[in-house]
Backbone atoms as SQL, in Angstrom:
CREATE TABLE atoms (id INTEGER PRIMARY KEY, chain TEXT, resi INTEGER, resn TEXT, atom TEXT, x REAL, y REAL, z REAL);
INSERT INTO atoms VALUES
  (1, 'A', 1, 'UNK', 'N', 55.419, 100.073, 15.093),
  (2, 'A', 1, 'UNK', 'CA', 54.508, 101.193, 15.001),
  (3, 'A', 1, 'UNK', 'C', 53.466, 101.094, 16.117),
  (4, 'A', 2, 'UNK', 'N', 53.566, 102.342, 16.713),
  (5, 'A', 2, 'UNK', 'CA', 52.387, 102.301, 18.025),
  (6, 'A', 2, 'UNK', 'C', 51.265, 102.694, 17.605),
  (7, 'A', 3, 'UNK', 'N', 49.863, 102.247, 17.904),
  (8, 'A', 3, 'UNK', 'CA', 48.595, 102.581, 17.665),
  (9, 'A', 3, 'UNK', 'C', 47.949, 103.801, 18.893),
  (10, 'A', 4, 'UNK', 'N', 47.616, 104.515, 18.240),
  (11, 'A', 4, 'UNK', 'CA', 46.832, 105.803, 19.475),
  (12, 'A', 4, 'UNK', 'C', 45.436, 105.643, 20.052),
  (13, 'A', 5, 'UNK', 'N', 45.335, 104.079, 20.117),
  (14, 'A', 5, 'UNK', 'CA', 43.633, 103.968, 20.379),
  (15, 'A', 5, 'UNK', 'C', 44.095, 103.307, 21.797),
  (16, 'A', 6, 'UNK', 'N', 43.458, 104.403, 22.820),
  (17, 'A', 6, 'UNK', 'CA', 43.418, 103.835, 24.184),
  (18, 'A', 6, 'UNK', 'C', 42.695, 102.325, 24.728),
  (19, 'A', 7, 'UNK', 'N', 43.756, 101.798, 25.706),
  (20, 'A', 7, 'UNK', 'CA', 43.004, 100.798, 26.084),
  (21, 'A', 7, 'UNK', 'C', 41.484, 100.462, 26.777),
  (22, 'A', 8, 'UNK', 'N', 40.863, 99.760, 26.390),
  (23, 'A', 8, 'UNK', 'CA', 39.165, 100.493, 26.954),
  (24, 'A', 8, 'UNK', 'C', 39.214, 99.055, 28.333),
  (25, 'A', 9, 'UNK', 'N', 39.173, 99.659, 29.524),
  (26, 'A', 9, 'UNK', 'CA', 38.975, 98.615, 31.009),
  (27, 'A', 9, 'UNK', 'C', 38.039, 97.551, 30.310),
  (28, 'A', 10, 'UNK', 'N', 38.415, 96.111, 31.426),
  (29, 'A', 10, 'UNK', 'CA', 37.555, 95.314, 30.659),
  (30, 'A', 10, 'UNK', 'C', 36.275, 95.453, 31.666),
  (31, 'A', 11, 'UNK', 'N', 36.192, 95.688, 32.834),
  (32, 'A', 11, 'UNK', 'CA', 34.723, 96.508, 32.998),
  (33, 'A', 11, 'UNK', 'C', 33.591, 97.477, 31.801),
  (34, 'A', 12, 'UNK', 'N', 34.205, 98.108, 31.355),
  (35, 'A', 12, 'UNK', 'CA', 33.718, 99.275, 30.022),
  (36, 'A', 12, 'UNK', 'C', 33.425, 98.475, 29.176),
  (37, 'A', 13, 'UNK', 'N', 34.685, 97.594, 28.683),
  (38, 'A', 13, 'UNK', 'CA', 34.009, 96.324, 27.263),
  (39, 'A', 13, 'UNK', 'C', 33.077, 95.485, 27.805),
  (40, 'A', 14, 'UNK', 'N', 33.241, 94.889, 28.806),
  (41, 'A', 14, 'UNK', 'CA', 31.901, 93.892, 29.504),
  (42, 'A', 14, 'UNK', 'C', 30.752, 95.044, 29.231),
  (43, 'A', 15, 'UNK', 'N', 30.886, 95.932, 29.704),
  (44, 'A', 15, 'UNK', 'CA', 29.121, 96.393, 29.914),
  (45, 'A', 15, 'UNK', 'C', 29.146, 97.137, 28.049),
  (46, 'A', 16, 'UNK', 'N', 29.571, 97.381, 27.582),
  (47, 'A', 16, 'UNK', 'CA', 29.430, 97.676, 25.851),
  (48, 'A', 16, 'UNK', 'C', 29.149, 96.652, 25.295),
  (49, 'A', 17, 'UNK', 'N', 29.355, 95.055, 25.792),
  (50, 'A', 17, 'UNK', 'CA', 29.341, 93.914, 25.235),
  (51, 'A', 17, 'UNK', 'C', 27.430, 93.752, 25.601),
  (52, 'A', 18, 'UNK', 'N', 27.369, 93.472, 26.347),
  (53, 'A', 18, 'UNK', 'CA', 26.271, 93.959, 27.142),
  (54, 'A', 18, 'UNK', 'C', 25.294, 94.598, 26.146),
  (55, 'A', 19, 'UNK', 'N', 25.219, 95.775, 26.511),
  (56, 'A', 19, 'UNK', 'CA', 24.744, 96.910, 26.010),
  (57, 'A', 19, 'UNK', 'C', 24.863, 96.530, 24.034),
  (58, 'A', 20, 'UNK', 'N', 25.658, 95.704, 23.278),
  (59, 'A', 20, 'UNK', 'CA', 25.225, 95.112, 22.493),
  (60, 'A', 20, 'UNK', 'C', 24.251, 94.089, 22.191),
  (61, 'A', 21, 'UNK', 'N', 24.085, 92.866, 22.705),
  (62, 'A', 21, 'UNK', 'CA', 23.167, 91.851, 23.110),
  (63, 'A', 21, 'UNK', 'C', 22.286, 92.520, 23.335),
  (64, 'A', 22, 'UNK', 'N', 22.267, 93.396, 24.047),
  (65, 'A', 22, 'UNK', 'CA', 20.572, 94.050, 24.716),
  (66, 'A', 22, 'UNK', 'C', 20.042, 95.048, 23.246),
  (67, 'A', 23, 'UNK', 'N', 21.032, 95.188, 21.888),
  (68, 'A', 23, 'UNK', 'CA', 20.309, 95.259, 20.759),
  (69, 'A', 23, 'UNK', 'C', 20.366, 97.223, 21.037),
  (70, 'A', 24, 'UNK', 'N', 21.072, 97.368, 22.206),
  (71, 'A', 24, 'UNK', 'CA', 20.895, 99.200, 22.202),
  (72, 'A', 24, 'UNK', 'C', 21.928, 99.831, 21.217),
  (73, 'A', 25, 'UNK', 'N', 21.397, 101.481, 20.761),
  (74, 'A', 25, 'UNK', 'CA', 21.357, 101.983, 19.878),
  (75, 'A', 25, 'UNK', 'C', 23.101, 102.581, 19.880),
  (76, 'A', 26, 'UNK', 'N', 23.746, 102.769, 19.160),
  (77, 'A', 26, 'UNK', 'CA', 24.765, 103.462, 18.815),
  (78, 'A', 26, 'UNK', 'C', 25.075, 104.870, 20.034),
  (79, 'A', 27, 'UNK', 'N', 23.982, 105.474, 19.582),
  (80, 'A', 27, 'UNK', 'CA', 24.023, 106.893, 20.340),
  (81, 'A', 27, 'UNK', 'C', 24.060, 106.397, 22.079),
  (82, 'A', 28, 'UNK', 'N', 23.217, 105.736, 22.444),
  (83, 'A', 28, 'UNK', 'CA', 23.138, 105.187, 23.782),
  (84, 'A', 28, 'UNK', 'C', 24.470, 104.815, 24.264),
  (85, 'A', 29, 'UNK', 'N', 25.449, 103.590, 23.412),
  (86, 'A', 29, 'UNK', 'CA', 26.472, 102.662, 24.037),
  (87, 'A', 29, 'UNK', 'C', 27.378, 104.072, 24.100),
  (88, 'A', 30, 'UNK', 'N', 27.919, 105.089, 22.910),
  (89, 'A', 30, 'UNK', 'CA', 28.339, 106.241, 23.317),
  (90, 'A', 30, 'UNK', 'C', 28.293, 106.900, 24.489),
  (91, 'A', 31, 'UNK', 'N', 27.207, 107.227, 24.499),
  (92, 'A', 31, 'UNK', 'CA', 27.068, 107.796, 26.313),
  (93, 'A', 31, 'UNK', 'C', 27.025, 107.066, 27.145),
  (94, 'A', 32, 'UNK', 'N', 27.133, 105.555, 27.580),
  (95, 'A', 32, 'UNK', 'CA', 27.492, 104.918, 28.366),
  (96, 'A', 32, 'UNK', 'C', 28.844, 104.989, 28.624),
  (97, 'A', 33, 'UNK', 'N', 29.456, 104.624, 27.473),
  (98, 'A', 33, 'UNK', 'CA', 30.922, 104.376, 27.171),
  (99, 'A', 33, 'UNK', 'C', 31.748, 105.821, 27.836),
  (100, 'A', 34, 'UNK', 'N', 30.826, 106.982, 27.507),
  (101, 'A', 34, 'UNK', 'CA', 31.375, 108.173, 27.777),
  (102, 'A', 34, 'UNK', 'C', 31.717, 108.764, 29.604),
  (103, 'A', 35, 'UNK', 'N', 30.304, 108.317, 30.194),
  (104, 'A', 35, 'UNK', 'CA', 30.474, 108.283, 31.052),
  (105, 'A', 35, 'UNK', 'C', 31.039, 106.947, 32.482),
  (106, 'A', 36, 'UNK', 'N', 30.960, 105.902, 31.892),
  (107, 'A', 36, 'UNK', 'CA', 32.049, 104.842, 32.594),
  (108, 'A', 36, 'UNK', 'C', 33.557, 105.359, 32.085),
  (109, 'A', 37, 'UNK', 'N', 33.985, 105.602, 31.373),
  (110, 'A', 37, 'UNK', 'CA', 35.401, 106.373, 30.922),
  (111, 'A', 37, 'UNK', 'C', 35.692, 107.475, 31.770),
  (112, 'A', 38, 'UNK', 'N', 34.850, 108.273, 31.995),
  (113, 'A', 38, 'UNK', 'CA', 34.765, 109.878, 32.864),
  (114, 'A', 38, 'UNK', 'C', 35.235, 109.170, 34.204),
  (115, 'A', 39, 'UNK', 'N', 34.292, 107.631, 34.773),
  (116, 'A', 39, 'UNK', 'CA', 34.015, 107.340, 36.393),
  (117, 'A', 39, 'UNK', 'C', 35.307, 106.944, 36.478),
  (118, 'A', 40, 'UNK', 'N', 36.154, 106.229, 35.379),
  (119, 'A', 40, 'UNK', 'CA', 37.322, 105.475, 35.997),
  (120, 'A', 40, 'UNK', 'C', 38.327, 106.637, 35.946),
  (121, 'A', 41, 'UNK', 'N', 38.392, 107.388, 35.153),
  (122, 'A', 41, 'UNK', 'CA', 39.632, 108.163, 34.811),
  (123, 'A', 41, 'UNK', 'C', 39.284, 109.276, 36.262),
  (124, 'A', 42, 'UNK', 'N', 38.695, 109.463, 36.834),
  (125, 'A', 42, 'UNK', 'CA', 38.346, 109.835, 38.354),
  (126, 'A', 42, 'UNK', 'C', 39.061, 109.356, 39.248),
  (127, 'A', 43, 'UNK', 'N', 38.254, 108.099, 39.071),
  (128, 'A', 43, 'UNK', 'CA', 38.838, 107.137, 39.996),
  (129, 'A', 43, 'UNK', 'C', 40.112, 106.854, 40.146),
  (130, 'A', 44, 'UNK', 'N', 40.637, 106.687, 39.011),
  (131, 'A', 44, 'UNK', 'CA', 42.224, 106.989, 39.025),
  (132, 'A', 44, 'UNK', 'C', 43.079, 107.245, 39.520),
  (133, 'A', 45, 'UNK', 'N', 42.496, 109.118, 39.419),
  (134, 'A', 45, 'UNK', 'CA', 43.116, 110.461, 39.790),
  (135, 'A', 45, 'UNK', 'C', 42.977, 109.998, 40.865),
  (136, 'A', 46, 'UNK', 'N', 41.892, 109.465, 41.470),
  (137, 'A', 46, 'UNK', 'CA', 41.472, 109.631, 43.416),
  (138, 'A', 46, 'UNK', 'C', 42.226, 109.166, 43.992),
  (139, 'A', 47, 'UNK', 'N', 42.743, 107.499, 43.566),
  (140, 'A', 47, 'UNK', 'CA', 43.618, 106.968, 43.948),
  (141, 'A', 47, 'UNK', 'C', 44.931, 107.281, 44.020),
  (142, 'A', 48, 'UNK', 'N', 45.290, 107.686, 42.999),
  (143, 'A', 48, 'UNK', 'CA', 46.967, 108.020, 42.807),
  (144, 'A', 48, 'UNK', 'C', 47.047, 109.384, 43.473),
  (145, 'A', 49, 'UNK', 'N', 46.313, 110.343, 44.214),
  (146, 'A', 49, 'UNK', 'CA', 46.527, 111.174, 44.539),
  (147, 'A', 49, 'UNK', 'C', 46.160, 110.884, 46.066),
  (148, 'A', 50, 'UNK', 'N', 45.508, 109.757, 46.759),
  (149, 'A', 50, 'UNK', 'CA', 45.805, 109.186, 47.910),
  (150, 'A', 50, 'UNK', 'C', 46.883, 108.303, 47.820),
  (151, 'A', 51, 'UNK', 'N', 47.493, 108.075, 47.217),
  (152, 'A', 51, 'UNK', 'CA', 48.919, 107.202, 47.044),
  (153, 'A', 51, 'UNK', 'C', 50.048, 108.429, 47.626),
  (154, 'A', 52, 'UNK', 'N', 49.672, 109.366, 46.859),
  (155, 'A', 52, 'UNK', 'CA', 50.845, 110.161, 46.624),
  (156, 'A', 52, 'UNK', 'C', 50.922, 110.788, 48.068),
  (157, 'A', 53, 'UNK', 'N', 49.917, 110.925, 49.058),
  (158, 'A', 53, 'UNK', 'CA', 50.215, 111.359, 50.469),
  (159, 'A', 53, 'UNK', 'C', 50.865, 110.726, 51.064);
């Protein structure tokens, strides 16, 4: 049985790990989480679409 929970970069868990220890709020690690997720899945695209030339 496959699970549908995406793999999270271990960049993203380091700084959520982080961002725990430092005692920050729920709502905060969310929008961190939200936007390091946005930067890589970019980054991604950027790459694989300079690959693909």
């Amino acid at each position: 049985m496959q699970c549908n929970i995406p793999k999270i970069h271990p960049t993203i868990k380091r700084c959520l790990t982080h961002l725990e220890v430092l005692g920050t709020d729920d709502k905060t690690k969310q929008i961190v989480y939200m936007y390091l997720q946005t930067l890589y899945k970019e980054m991604s695209l950027s790459i694989k679409h300079s690959n693909d030339r």
